[in-house]
C-alpha positions as CSV (number, residue, x, y, z in Angstrom):
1,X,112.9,287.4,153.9
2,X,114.1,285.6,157.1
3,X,117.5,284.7,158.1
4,X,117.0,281.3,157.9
5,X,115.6,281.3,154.2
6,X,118.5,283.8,152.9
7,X,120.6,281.2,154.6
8,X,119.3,278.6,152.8
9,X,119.2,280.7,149.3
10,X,122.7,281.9,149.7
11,X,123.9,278.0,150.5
12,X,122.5,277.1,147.1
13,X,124.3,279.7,145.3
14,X,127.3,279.0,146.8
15,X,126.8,275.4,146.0
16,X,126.2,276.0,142.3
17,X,130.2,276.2,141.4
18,X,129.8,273.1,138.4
19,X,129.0,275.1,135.5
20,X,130.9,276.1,132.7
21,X,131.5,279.8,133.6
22,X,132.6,279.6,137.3
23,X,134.7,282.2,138.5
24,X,136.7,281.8,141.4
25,X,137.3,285.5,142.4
26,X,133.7,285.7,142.0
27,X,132.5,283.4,143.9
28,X,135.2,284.1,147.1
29,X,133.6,288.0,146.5
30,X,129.9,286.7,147.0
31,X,131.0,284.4,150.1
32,X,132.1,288.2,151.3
33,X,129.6,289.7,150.7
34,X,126.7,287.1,151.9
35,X,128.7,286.4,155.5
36,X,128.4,290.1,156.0
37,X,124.7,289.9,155.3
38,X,124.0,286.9,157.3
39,X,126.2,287.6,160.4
40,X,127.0,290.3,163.1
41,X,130.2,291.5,160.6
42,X,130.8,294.7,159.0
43,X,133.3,293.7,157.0
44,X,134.7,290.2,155.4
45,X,138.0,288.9,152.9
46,X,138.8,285.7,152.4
47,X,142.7,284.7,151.6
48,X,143.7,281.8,149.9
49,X,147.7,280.0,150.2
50,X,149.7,279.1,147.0
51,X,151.9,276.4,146.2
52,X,154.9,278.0,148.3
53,X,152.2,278.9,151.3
54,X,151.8,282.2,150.7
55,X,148.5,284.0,151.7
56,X,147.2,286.3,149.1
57,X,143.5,288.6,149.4
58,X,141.4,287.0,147.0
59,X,138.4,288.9,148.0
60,X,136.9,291.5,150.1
61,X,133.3,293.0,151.0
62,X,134.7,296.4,150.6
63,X,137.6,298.3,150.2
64,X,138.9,299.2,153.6
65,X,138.9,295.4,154.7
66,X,141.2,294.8,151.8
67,X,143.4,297.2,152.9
68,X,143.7,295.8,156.4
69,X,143.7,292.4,154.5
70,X,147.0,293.9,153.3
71,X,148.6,295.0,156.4
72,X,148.3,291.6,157.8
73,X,150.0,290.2,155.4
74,X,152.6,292.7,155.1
75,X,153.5,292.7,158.7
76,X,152.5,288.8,159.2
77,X,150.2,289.6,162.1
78,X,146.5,289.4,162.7
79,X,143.9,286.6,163.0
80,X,143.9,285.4,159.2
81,X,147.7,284.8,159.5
82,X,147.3,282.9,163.0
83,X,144.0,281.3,161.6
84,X,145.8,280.0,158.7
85,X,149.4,278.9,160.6
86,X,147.0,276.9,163.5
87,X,144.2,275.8,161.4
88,X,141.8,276.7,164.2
89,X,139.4,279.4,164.7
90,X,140.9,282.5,166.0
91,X,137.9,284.3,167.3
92,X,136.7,286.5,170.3
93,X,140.8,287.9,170.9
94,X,142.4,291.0,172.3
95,X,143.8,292.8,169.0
96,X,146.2,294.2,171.5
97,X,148.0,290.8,171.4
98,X,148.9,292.4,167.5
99,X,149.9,296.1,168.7
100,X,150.2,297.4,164.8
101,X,147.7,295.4,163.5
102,X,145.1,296.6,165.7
103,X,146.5,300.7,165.5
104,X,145.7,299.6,161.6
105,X,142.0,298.4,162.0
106,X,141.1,301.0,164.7
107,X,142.4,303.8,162.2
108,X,140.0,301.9,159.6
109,X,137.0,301.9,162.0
110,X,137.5,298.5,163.1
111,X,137.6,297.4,166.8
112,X,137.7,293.5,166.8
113,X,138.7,291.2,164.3
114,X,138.2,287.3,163.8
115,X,139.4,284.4,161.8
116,X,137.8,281.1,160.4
117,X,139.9,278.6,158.4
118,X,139.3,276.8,154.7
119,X,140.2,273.4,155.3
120,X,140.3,271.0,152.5
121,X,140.6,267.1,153.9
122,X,143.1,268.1,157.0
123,X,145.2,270.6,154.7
124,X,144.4,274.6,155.4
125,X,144.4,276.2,151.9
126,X,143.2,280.0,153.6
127,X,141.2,281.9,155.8
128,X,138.4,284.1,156.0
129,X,138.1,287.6,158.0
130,X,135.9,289.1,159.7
131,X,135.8,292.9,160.9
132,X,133.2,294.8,163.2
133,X,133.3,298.2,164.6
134,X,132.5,297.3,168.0
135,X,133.8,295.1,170.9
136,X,131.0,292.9,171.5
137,X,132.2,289.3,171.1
138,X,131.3,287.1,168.3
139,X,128.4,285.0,169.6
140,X,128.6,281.4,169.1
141,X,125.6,280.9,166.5
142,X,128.0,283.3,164.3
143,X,131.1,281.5,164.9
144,X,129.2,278.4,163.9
145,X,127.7,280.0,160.8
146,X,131.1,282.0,159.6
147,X,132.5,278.3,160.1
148,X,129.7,276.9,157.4
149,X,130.5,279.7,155.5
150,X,134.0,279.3,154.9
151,X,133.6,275.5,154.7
152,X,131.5,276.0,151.5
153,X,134.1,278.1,150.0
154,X,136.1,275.0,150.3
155,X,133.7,272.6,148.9
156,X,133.4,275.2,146.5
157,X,137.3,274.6,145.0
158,X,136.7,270.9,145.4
159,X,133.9,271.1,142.6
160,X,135.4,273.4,140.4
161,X,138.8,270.8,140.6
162,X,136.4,268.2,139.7
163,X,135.3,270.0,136.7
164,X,138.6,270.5,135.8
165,X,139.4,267.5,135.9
166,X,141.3,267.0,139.4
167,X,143.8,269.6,138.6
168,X,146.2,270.2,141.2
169,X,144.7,272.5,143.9
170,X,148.2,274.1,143.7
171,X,147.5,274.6,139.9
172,X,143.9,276.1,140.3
173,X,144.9,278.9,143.4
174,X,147.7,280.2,141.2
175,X,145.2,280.3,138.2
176,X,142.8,282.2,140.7
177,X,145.3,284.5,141.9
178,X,146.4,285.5,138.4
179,X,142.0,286.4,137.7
180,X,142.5,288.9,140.6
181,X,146.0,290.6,139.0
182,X,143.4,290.4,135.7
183,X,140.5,292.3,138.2
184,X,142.8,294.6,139.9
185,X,144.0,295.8,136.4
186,X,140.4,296.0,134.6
187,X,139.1,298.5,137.8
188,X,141.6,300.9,137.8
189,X,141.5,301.1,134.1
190,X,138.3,301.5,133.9
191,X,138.1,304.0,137.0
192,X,140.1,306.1,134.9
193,X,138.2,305.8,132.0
194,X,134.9,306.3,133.2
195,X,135.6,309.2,136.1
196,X,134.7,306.4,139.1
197,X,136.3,305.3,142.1
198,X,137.6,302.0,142.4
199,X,135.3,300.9,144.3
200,X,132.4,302.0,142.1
201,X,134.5,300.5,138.5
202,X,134.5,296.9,140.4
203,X,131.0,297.4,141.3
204,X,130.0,298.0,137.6
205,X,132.0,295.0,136.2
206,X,130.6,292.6,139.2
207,X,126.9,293.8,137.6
208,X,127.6,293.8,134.3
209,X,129.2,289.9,134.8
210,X,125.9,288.9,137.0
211,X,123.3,290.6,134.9
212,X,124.9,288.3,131.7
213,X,125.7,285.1,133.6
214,X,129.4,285.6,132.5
215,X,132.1,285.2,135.1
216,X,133.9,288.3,136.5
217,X,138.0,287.5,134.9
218,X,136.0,287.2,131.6
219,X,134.9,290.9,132.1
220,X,138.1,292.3,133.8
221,X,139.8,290.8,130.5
222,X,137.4,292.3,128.0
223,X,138.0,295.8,129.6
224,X,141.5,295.4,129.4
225,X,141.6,294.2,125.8
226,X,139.1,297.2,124.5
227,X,136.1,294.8,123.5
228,X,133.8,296.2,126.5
229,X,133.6,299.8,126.7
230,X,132.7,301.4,129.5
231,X,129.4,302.9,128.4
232,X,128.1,299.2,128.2
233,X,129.3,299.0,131.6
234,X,128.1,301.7,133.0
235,X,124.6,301.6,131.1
236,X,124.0,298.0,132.7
């Protein structure tokens, strides 16, 4: 398959958000996963503000960009936090201009990082990561492209708050951010459970949710509540 037509199939998938079982976590983990495919990225996370402002990880393509997700917001340094106070790309920078931030994604195998925003009619609600392992700047094409990325993720909450009936976007983050405490909770309980990492637990519940066209909270609860065992899991 060519660039261009993944492109286009991965555009219609993200543009699919008005049905009845959307799942925002979900769909911020397949905008992950797909910019990593599609561009010269190793790693991706998208953040996503609350009411107050607050950047919280929503997603990640893997578990070492979460962590450095973390650190930036922990210490308040980094290209997401600089991308989201600006509202303007923050790509093709010297980490060195954030001396602990980039000690952090060297010791996670990361050499440059960059930054596109979420922009919903003039107001930034977030901003999306990206992590690669070697110097070489981000080219233009890819800037463009993360950019077209990240703006679906917005049209992508626009849709879902027209469902909803034009719920406050306030309203609908905080309801997002409580599906990932839900997520969070359902992996390491079934990690346990079922002898896997945590990586490998949120990989079985993100299958188990595609494979049944259910959304990816609805799992995380089930496992929490006992009515999804993990051999079900783990057989799909």
């Amino acid at each position: 398959m060519t660039r261009e037509h993944r492109l286009t199939q991965v555009f219609i998938e993200l543009a699919d958000t008005l049905v009845a079982e959307f799942d925002l976590v979900d769909f911020l983990g397949r905008l992950a996963e797909a910019t990593v495919e599609l561009i010269e990225a190793d790693a991706a996370g998208l953040m996503l503000a609350d009411d107050h402002g607050i950047l919280h990880v929503m997603a990640s393509s893997d578990d070492q960009a979460e962590l450095l997700e973390l650190f930036e917001l922990q210490q308040d340094e980094g290209p997401c936090p600089a991308c989201f106070r600006s509202g303007q790309p923050v790509v093709n920078v010297d980490l060195r201009s954030w001396p602990d931030f980039a000690a952090a994604a060297a010791a996670g195998g990361y050499v440059s990082a960059h930054a596109v925003p979420l922009r919903l009619r003039g107001q930034v609600i977030g901003a999306m990561n990206l992590f690669r392992s070697d110097a070489a700047p981000l080219s233009t094409e890819d800037i463009a492209l993360a950019q077209a990325l990240a703006d679906m993720a917005t049209i992508g909450l626009l849709h879902q708050r027209e469902v909803e009936g034009h719920r406050e976007l306030s309203s609908q983050l905080q309801h997002a951010l409580d599906s990932r405490v839900v997520i969070e909770q359902a992996k390491g309980m079934l990690a346990e459970r079922a002898g896997l990492s945590v990586s490998e637990a949120f990989s079985a519940m993100r299958s188990y949710a595609r494979g049944n066209g259910c959304g990816l909270t609805s799992v995380a609860q089930n496992v929490l509540d006992g009515s999804l065992q993990s051999d079900a899991l783990l057989t799909r």
